[in-house]
C-alpha positions in Angstrom: 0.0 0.0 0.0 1.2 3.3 -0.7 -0.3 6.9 0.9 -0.4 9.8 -1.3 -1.1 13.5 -1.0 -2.5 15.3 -3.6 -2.1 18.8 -4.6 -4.7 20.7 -7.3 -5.9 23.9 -8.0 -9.6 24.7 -8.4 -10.8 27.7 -10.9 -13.4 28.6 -13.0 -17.1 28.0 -13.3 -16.2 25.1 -10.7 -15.6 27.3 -8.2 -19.3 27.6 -7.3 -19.7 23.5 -7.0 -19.8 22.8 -3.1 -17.3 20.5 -1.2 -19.3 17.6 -0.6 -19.9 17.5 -4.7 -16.3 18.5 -4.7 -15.9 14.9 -3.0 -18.0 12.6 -5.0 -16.5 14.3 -8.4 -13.3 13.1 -7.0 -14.3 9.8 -6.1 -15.9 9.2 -9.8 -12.7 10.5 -11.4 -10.7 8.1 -9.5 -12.6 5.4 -10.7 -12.6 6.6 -14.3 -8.8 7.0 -14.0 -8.6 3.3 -12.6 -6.7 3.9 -9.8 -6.0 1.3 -7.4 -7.5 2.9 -4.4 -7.8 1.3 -1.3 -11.2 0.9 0.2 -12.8 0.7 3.7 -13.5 -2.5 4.8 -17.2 -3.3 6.0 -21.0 -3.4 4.7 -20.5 -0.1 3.2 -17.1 0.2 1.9 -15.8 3.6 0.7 -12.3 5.0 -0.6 -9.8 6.0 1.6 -9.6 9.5 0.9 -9.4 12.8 2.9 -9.4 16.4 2.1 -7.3 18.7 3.7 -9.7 21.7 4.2 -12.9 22.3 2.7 -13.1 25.4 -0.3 -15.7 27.8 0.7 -18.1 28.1 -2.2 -17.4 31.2 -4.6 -13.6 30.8 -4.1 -10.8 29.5 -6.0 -7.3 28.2 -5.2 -4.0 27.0 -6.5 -3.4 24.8 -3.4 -6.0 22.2 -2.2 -5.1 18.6 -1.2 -6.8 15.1 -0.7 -4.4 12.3 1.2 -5.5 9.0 -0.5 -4.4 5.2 -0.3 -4.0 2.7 -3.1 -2.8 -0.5 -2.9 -0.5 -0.4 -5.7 0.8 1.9 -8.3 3.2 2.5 -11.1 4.8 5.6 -9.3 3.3 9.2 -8.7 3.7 10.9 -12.2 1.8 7.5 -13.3 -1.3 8.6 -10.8 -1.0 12.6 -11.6 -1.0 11.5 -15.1 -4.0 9.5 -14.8 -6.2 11.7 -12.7 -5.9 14.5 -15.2 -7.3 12.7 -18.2 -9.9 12.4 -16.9 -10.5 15.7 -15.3 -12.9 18.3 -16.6 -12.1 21.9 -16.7 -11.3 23.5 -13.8 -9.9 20.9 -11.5 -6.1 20.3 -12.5 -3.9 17.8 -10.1 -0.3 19.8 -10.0 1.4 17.9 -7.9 1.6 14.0 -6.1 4.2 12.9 -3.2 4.5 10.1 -1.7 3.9 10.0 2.0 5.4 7.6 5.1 3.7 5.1 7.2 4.0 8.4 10.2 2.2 10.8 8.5 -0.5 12.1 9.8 -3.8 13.0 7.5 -3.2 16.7 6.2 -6.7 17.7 7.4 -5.3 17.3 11.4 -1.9 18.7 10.3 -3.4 22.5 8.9 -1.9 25.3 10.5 -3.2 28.1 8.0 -4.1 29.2 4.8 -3.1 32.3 2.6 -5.4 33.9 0.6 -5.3 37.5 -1.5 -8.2 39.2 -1.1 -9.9 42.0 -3.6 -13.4 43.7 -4.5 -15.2 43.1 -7.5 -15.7 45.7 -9.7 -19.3 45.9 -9.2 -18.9 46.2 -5.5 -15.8 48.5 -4.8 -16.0 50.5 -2.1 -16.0 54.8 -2.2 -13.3 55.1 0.1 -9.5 54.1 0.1 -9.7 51.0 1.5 -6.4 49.9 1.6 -5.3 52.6 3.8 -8.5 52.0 6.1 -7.9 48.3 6.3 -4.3 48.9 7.0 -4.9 51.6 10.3 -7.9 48.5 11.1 -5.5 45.5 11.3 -2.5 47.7 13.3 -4.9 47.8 15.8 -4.0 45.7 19.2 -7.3 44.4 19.3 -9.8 43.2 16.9 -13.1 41.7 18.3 -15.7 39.9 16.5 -18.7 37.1 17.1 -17.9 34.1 15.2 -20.4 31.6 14.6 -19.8 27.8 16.1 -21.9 25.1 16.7 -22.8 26.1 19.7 -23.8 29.3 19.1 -22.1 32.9 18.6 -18.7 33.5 20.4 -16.5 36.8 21.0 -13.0 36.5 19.9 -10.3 38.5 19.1 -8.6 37.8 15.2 -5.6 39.6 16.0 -3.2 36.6 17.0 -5.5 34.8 14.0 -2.9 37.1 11.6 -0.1 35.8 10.7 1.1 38.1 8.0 -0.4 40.6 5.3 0.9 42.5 2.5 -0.9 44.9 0.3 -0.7 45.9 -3.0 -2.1 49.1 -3.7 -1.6 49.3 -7.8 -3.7 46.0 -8.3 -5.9 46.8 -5.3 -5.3 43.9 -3.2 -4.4 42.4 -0.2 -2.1 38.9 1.0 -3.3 37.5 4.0 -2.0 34.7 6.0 -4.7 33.3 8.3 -4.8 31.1 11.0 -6.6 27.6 9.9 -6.8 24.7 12.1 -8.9 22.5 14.2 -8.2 25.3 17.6 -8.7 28.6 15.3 -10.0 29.1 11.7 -10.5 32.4 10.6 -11.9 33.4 7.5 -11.2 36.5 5.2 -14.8 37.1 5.2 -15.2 37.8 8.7 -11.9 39.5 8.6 -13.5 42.1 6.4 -16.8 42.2 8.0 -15.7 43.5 11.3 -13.4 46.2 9.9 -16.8 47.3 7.8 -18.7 47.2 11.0 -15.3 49.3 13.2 -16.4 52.3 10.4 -20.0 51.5 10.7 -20.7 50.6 6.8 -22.5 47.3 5.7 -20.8 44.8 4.4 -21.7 41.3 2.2 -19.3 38.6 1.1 -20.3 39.0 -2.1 -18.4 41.9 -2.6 -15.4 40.2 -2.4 -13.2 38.4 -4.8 -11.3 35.9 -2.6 -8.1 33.7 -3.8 -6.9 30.9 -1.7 -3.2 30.2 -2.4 -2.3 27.9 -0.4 -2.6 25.3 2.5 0.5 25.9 5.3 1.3 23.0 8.0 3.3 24.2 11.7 7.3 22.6 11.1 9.3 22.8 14.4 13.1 21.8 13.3 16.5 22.4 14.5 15.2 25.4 16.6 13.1 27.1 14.3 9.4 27.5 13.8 8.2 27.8 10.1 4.8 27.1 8.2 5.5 25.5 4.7 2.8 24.2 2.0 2.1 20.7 2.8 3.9 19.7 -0.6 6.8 22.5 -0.9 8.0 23.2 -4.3 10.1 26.2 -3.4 11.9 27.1 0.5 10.4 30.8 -0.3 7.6 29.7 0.2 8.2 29.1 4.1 7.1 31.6 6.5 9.3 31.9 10.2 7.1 32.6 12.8 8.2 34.7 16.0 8.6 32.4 19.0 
């Protein structure tokens, strides 16, 4: 048996076509692609296959990933290969590694989740927002009611922020958010409480949102760094303080 991770990117039309449907596509192009997936065992056996983090509906990304087993294989370009025959437009698989017996599932290893973050034409707002959002996200504090299952709960996004960068000539803003199973935030709710801190409303819809990447939390030789959980590049780490 071998474990695999999967890296693909998500754009398009597709982008409005919900995670769970997101799931059963994958499972019907696995079959069509004749992989050797492993299944459960049981009265209802299913494939063993896991997403790292669920897509919210409306966005797109150039780093989702699915850990699957199969019980044999020709090697990992072999599998890529495969899966994007029979792909449809939209959904292209850019990368497959190879994972140890150790590894844990990459949906209990996220650690966060950068995304760039614009407004759609249609919905830009009349005042420099940039500069607004930056004075809003120096603050020390940065309260909001997040919904759980439980009901609604105060927190404070501020230590949710792991890093942002704007870019004023195309409008736009990086944002590295926290993402895991303790503390998720979402861009979304990012932007809703700094539209409610100048008293303006505020719908997600106005937004054009861009995930590009998922990070896991690597503690080695003394340092702390997030990294993509298939790295293509060492830029592409981010050192935390502490």
């Amino acid at each position: 048996m071998n474990k695999l991770r999967v890296k693909f990117t998500k754009h398009g039309p597709i982008k409005f076509v919900g995670h769970l449907d997101v799931m059963r596509y994958f499972q019907k192009a696995i079959r069509r692609a004749e992989i050797d997936i492993k299944y459960s065992e049981g009265f209802s056996p299913h494939q063993l296959l896991s997403f790292a983090q669920p897509l919210s509906v409306g966005v797109t990304s150039d780093g989702e990933y699915l850990d699957m087993t199969v019980n044999s294989m020709v090697s990992v370009t072999d599998v890529m290969d495969r899966l994007n025959a029979v792909m449809n437009e939209g959904i292209k698989i850019i990368a497959v590694e190879e994972l140890d017996e150790t590894s844990v599932k990459a949906m209990t290893d996220v650690y966060a989740a950068r995304y760039i973050a614009k407004f759609r034409e249609t919905s830009k707002p009349d005042f420099d927002w940039i500069s607004e959002f930056e004075k809003y996200l120096s603050k020390d504090t940065l309260p909001a009611m997040k919904k759980t299952k439980s009901g609604f709960k105060e927190i404070d996004m501020k230590p949710m922020i792991f890093d942002y960068k704007f870019d004023t000539q195309k409008q736009e803003v990086m944002l590295l958010l926290s993402m895991s199973s303790a503390t998720t935030l979402k861009p979304a709710l990012l932007f809703e409480g700094f539209f409610k801190s100048m008293d303006r409303e505020f719908s997600v819809s106005m937004l054009s949102l861009h995930r590009i990447d998922i990070y896991k939390l690597v503690e080695k030789d003394n340092e702390k760094y997030i990294e993509p959980f298939i790295v293509t590049d060492s830029s592409e780490r981010f050192y935390l303080n502490g």
